[in-house]
C-alpha positions in Angstrom: 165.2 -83.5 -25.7 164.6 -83.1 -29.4 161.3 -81.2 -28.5 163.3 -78.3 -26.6 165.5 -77.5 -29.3 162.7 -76.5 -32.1 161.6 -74.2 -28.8 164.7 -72.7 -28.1 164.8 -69.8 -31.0 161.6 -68.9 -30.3 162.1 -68.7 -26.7 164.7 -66.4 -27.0 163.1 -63.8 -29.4 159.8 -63.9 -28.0 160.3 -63.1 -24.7 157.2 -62.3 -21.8 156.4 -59.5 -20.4 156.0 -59.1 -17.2 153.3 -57.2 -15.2 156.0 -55.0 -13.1 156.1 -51.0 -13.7 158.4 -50.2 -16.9 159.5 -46.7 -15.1 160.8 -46.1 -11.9 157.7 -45.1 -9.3 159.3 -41.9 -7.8 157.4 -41.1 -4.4 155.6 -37.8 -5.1 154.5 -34.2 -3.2 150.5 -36.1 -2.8 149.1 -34.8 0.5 148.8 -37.8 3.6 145.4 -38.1 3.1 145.3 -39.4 -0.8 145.2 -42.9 -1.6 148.6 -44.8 -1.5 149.2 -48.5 -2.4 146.6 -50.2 -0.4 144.5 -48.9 -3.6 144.5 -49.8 -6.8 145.5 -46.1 -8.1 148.5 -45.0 -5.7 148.3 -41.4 -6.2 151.5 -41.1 -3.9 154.1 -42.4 -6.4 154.4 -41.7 -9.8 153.1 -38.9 -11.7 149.2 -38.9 -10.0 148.1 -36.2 -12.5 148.1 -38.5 -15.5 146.7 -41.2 -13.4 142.6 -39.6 -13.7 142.0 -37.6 -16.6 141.8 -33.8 -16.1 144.1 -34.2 -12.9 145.1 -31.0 -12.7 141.5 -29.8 -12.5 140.3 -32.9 -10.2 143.5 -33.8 -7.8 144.9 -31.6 -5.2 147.6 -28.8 -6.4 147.1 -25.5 -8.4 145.2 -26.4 -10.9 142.3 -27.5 -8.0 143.0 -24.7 -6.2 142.4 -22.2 -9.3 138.5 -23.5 -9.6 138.2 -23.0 -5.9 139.4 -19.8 -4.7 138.6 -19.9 -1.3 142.0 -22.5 -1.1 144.1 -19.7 -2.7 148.0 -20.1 -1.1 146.8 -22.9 1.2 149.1 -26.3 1.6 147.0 -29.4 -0.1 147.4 -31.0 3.5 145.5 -28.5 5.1 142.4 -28.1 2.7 139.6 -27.9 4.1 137.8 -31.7 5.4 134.7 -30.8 2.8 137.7 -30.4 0.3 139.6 -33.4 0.8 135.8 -35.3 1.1 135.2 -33.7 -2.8 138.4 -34.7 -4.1 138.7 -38.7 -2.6 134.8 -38.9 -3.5 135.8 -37.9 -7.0 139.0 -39.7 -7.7 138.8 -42.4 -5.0 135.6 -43.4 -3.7 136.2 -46.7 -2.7 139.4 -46.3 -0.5 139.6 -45.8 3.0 140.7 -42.3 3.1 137.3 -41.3 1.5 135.3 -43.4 4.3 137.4 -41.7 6.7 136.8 -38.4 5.6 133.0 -39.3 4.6 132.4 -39.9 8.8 134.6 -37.2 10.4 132.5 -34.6 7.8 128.9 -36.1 8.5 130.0 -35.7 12.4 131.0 -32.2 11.0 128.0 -31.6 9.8 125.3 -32.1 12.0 125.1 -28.6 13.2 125.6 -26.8 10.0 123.2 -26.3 7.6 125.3 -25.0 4.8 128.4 -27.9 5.1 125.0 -30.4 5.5 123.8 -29.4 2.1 127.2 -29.6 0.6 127.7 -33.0 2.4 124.8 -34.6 0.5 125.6 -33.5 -2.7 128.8 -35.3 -2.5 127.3 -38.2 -1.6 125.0 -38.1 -3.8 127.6 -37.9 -6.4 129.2 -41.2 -5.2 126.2 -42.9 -4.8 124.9 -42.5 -8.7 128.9 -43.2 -9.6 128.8 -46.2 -8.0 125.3 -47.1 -9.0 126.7 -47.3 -12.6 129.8 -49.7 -12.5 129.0 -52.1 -9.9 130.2 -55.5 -12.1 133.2 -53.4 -12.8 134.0 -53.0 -9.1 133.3 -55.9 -7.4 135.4 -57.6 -10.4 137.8 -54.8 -9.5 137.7 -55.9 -5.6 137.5 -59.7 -5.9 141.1 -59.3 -8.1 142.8 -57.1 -5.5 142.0 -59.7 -2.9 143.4 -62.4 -5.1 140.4 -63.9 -5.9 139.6 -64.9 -9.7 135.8 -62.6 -10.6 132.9 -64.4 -10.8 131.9 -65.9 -14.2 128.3 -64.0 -13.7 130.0 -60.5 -13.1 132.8 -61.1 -15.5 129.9 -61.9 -17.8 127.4 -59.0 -17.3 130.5 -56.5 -17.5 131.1 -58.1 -20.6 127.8 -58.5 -22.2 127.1 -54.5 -21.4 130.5 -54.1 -23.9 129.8 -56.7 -26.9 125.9 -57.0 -26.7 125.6 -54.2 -29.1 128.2 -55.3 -31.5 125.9 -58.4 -31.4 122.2 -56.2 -32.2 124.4 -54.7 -34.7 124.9 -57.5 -37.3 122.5 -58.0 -40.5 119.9 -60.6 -40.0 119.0 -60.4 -43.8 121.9 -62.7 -45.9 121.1 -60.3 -48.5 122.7 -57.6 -46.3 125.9 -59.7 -45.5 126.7 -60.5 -49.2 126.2 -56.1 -49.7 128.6 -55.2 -47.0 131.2 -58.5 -48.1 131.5 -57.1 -51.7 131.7 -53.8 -50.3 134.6 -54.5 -47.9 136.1 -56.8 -50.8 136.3 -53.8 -53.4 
């Protein structure tokens, strides 16, 4: 009993955190076909323009619709499907909606030669962005499934940040006692 109360004070100042949202997540004007909360970024609540950086450039809205003119005065839920198959393969190309989209435009584009070409640059796209953080995603996966990451991909995520921290230290003690007087002074 004697142990609580020298806990107590500090109990009370110190208080934790939790992990829940600080600001209310207001449901948003996202078309259907964006991402909600079955992935990890829910672009349907909140303010999804802050949510990827140059959002008003990359996410459905005026700002997309300003680079491509060609979706001048038309409704974000009635882009185009090569359109909607850009944008989820640029901002979400690991959630369903892009898989859906990825299939009903591949069917689309069979015939054409034009959407074909367009088709495979896209996936071409998604292909070398995923060929460059795979640790970081299956980390990213095996935590929303409630699983705790593996120590080797938590490990080689890791290692690819602090590695060249590590090259970059002085070998030579001679160095080391040059930088410590110069940090000291």
């Amino acid at each position: 009993m004697k142990n609580q109360s020298y806990t107590e004070p500090f109990r009370r100042f110190v208080q934790r955190e939790g992990f829940e949202p600080q600001a209310n997540e207001i449901p948003n004007t996202m078309p259907s076909w964006m991402p909600g909360e079955d992935y990890y970024t829910d672009f349907r609540k909140g303010d999804p323009f802050t949510k990827v950086d140059q959002g008003f450039a990359r996410l459905p809205g005026a700002g997309y619709a300003a680079l491509h003119p060609e979706l001048k005065d038309i409704n974000p839920e009635d882009y185009p499907d090569i359109h909607k198959l850009a944008i989820l393969a640029d901002v979400a190309p690991y959630s369903r909606e892009y898989n859906t989209f990825r299939q009903k435009v591949g069917k689309e584009a069979q015939g054409n030669t034009e959407l074909q070409i367009e088709y495979e640059r896209i996936l071409e796209r998604v292909r070398k962005t995923r060929s460059l953080r795979p640790a970081a995603h299956q980390q990213a996966s095996r935590a929303r499934a409630g699983q705790r990451p593996r120590p080797s991909v938590w490990l080689s995520y890791n290692s690819a940040l602090f590695l060249p921290l590590v090259h970059s230290l002085p070998t030579d003690t001679s160095q080391m006692v040059n930088q410590a007087s110069f940090w000291a002074s």
